[in-house]
C-alpha positions as CSV (number, residue, x, y, z in Angstrom):
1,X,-14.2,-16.2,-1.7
2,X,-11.1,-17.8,0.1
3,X,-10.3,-15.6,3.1
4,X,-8.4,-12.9,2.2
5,X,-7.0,-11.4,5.0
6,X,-3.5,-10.7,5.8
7,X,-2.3,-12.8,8.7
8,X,-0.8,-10.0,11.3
9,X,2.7,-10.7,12.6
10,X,4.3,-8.3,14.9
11,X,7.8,-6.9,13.6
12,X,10.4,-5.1,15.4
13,X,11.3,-1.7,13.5
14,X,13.8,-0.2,15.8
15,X,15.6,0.6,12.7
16,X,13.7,3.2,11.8
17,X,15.0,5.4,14.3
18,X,17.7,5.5,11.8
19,X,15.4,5.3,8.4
20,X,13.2,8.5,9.5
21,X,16.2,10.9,9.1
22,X,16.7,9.8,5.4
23,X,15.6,12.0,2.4
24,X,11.2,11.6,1.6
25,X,9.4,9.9,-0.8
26,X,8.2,11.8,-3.5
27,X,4.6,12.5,-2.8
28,X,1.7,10.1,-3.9
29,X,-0.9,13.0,-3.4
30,X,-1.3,13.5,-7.3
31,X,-2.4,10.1,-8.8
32,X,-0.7,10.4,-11.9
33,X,-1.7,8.7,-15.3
34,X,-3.2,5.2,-15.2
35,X,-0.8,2.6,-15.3
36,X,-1.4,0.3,-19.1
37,X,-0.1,-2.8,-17.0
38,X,-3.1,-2.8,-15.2
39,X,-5.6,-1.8,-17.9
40,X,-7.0,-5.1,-16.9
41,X,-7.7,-4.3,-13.5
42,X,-10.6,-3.4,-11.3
43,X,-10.7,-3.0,-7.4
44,X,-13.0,-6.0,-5.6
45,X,-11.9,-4.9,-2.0
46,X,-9.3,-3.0,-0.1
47,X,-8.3,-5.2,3.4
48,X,-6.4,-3.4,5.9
49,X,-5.3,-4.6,9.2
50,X,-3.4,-2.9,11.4
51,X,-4.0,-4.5,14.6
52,X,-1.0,-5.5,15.5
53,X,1.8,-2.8,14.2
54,X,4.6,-2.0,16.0
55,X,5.2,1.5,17.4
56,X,8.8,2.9,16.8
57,X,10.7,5.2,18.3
58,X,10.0,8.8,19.4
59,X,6.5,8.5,17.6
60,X,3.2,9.4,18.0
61,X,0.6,6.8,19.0
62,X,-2.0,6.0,16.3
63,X,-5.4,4.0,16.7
64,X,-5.1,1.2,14.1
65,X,-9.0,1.8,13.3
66,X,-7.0,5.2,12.2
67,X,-4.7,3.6,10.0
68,X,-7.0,1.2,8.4
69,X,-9.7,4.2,7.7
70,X,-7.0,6.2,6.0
71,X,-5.3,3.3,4.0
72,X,-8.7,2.2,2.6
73,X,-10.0,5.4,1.7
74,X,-6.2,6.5,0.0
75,X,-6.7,2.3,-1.6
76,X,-9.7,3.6,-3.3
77,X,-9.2,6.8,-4.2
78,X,-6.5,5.4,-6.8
79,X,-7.5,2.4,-7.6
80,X,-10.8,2.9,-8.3
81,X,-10.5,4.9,-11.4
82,X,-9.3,1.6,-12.9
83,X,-12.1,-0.2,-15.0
84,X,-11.2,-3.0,-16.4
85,X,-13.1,-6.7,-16.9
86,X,-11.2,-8.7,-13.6
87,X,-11.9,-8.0,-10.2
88,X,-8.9,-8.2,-7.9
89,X,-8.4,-7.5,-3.6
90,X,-5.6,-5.8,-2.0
91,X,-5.1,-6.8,1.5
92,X,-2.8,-4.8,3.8
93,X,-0.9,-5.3,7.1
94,X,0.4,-2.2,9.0
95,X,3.4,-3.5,10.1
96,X,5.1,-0.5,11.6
97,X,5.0,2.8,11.9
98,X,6.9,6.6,13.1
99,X,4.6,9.7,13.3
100,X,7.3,11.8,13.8
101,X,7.5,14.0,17.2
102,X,8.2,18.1,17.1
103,X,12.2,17.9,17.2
104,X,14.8,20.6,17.2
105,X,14.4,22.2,13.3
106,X,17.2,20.7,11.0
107,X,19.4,19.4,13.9
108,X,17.2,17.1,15.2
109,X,13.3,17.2,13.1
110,X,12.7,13.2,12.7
111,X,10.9,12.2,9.7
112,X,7.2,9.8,9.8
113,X,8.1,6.0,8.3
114,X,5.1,3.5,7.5
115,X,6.1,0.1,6.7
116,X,3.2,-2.5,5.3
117,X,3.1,-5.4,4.1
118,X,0.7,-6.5,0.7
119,X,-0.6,-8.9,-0.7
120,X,-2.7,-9.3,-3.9
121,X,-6.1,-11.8,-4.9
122,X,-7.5,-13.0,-7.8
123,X,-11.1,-13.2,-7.5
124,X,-11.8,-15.8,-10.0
125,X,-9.0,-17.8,-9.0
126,X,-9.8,-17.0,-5.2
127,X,-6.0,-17.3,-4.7
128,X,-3.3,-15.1,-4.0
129,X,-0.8,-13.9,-6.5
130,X,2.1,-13.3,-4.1
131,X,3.1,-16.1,-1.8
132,X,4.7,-14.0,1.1
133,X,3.6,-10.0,1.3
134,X,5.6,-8.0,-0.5
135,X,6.8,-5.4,2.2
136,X,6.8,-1.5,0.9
137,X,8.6,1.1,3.5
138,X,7.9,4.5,2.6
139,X,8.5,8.1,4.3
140,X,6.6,11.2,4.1
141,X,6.9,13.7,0.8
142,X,9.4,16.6,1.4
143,X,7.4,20.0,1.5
144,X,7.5,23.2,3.1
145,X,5.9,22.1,6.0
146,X,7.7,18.8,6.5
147,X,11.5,20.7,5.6
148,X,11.7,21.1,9.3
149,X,10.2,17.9,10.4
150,X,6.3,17.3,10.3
151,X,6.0,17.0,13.9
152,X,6.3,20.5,14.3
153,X,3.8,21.4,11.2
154,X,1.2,18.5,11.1
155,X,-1.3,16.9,13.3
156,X,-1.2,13.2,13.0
157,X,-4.0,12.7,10.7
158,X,-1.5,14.5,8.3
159,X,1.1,12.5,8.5
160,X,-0.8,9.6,8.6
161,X,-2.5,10.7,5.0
162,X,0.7,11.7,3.7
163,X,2.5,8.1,4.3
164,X,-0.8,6.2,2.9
165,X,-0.8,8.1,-0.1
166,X,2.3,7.2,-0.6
167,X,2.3,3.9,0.2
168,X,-0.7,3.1,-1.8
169,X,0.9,4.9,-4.8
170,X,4.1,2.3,-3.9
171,X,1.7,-0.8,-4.3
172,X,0.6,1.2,-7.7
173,X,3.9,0.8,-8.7
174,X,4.6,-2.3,-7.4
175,X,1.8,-4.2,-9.0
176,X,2.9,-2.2,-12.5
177,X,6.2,-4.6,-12.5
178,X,3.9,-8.1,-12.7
179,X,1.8,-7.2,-15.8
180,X,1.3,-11.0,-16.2
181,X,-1.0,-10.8,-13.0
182,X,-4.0,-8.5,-15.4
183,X,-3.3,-10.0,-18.2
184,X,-5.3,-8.2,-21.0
185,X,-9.1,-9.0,-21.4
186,X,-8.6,-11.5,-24.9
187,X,-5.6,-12.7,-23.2
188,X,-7.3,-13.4,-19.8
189,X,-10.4,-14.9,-21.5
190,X,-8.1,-17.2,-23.6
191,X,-6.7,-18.7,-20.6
192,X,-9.7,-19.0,-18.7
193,X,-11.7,-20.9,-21.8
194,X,-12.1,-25.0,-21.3
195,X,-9.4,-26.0,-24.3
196,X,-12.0,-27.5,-27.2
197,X,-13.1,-31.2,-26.8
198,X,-11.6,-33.8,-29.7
199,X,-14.1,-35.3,-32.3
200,X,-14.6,-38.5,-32.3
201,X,-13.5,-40.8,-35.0
């Protein structure tokens, strides 16, 4: 298999300072339905790199052994559940991240950002399917404990599980608008068959 990997490239977020005050995601902790666009679909591997992510603002310090542990496991626990005929990898690149710090309630309580970057493979092509990462920025899910700003409420393992859950159920999505790329199984064997030979006169 062609190497899969995402390349990492160091990006500035200093926007985010901005970004974490917005409204949160809504919560990718419940997986939901299957998606029918990917009835196709079955998980080869999860690739996570986050090596090389950029810290922002007034944020807790994560390993990126941390992030990639969490990401894989949150990668698996919803993709997984798919069983269908074509193997396909998902490699991600932490790009950026804010664990939010404990802030003033309401006034100031900063909200935790992760921004990634994804990219999709085709086993049996052993190619890509998006040229450039598709970039996904998420925040965490509103709830009782993150109303005043999870920094007060969560350890970082927390937050960290709460932005890959929803992250991973923003690739879900994501990968739901190309339904070309898990094409279903009649479909995908049609296009993979050698077209018939001619007869000879």
């Amino acid at each position: 298999m062609t190497h899969m990997g995402p390349v990492p490239r160091k990006r500035s977020i200093a926007g985010l300072a901005g970004v974490a005050f917005l409204a949160a995601c809504a919560s990718g902790a419940q997986l939901g339905d299957e998606r029918a666009e990917l009835e196709n679909f079955r998980l080869g591997h999860a690739v996570v790199v986050a090596s090389e992510a950029s810290l922002g603002p007034a944020s807790r310090r994560a390993a990126p052994e941390e992030w990639e542990e969490t990401l894989t496991r949150e990668i698996k626990r919803r993709f997984d559940r798919y069983e269908g005929d074509r193997l396909y990898h998902i490699a991600v690149n932490v790009q950026g991240y804010v664990l939010a710090i404990p802030g003033i309630p309401i006034v100031a309580a900063p909200r935790s950002v992760l921004i990634i970057g994804v990219t999709i493979w085709d086993d049996a092509a052993e190619a890509k399917l998006n040229n450039n990462p598709h970039r996904i920025t998420v925040l965490e899910s509103m709830s009782g404990e993150t109303v005043v700003g999870s920094g007060l409420t969560q350890s970082s393992q927390q937050q960290m599980r709460n932005l890959s859950q929803n992250a991973v159920a923003a690739i879900e999505r994501w990968m739901a608008t190309k339904p070309e790329w898990f094409p279903a199984p009649d479909i995908a064997q049609a296009e993979s068959a050698p077209q018939a030979q001619g007869t000879a006169p």
